[in-house]
Each structure stands twice: as C-alpha cells, then as structure tokens.
C-alpha positions as protocol buffer text, in pm:
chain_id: "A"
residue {
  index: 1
  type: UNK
  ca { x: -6921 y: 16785 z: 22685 }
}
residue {
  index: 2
  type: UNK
  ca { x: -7256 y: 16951 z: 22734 }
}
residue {
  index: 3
  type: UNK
  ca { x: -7354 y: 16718 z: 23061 }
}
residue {
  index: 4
  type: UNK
  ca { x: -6985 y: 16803 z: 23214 }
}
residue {
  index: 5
  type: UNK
  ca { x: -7002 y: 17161 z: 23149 }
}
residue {
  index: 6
  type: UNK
  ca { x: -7328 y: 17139 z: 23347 }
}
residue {
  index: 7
  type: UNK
  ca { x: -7217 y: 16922 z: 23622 }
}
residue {
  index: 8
  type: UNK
  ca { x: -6926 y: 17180 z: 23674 }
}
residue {
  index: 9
  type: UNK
  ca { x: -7130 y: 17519 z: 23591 }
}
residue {
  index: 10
  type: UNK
  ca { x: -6885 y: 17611 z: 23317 }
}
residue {
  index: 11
  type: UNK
  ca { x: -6930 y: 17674 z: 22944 }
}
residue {
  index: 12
  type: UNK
  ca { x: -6870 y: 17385 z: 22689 }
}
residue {
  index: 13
  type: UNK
  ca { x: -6586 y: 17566 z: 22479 }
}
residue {
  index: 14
  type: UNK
  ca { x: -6377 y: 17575 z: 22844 }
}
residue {
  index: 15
  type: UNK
  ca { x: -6488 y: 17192 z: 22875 }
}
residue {
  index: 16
  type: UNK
  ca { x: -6354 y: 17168 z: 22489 }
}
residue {
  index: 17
  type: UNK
  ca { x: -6036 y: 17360 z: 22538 }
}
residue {
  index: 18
  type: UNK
  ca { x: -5974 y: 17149 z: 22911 }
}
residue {
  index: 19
  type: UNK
  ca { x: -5992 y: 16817 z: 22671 }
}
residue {
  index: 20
  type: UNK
  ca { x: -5759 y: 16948 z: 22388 }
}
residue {
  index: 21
  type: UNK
  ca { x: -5536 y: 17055 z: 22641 }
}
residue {
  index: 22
  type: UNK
  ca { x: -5535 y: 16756 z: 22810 }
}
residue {
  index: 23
  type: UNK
  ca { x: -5485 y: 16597 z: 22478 }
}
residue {
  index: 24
  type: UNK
  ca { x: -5203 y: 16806 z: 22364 }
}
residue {
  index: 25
  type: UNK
  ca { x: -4995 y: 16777 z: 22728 }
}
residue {
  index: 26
  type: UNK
  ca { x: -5006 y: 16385 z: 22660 }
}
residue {
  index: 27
  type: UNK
  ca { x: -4892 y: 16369 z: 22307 }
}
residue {
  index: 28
  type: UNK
  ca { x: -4630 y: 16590 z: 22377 }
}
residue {
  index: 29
  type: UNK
  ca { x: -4548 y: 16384 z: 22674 }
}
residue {
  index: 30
  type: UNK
  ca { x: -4466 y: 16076 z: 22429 }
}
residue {
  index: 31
  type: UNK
  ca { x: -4645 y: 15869 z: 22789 }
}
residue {
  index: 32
  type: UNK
  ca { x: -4924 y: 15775 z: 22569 }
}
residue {
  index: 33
  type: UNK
  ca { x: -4998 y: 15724 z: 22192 }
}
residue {
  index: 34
  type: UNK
  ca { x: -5275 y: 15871 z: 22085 }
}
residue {
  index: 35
  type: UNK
  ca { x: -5444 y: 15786 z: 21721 }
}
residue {
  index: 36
  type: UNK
  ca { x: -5492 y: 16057 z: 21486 }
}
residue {
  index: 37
  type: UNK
  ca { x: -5805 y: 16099 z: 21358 }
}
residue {
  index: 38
  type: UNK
  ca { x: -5700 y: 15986 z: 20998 }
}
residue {
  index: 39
  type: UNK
  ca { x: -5663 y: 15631 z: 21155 }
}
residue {
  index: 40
  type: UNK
  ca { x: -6016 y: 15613 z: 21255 }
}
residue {
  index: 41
  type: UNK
  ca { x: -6101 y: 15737 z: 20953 }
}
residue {
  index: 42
  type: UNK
  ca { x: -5937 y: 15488 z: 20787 }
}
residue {
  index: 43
  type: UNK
  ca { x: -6043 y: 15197 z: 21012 }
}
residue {
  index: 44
  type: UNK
  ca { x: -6443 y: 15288 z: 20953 }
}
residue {
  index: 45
  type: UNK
  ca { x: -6451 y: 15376 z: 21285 }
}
C-alpha cells in the first residue's frame, strides 16, 4: 500500500479504504467469491 500511495501522491489509509471498498463492492456483487480470512487462517496460509 505504501509504494501505491506514493506512486499516486495520496495517503495510505485512502489507498486502504480504495481496497476495502473495492473489496466490499465485489462481495456484495456475488461476481466473485472472496475467502474470508478465517479460511486462510485455517489453511496455514
């Protein structure tokens, strides 16, 4: 996130909330599935 906020001269929290938006608008879309983070978790990855 740091090297894209500084490739696009914006802060990392607006790179953050730009990815978690991003991630939210395709979950809700029900295009794409997604893996919660409790999968990876529970993969070891």
């Amino acid at each position: 996130m740091a090297h894209i906020a500084f490739d696009y001269s914006v802060s990392k929290s607006t790179v953050c909330e730009s990815i978690k938006w991003v991630e939210d608008t395709l979950v809700k879309s029900k295009e794409f599935a997604i893996s919660s983070k409790r999968k990876f978790i529970e993969d070891g990855v």
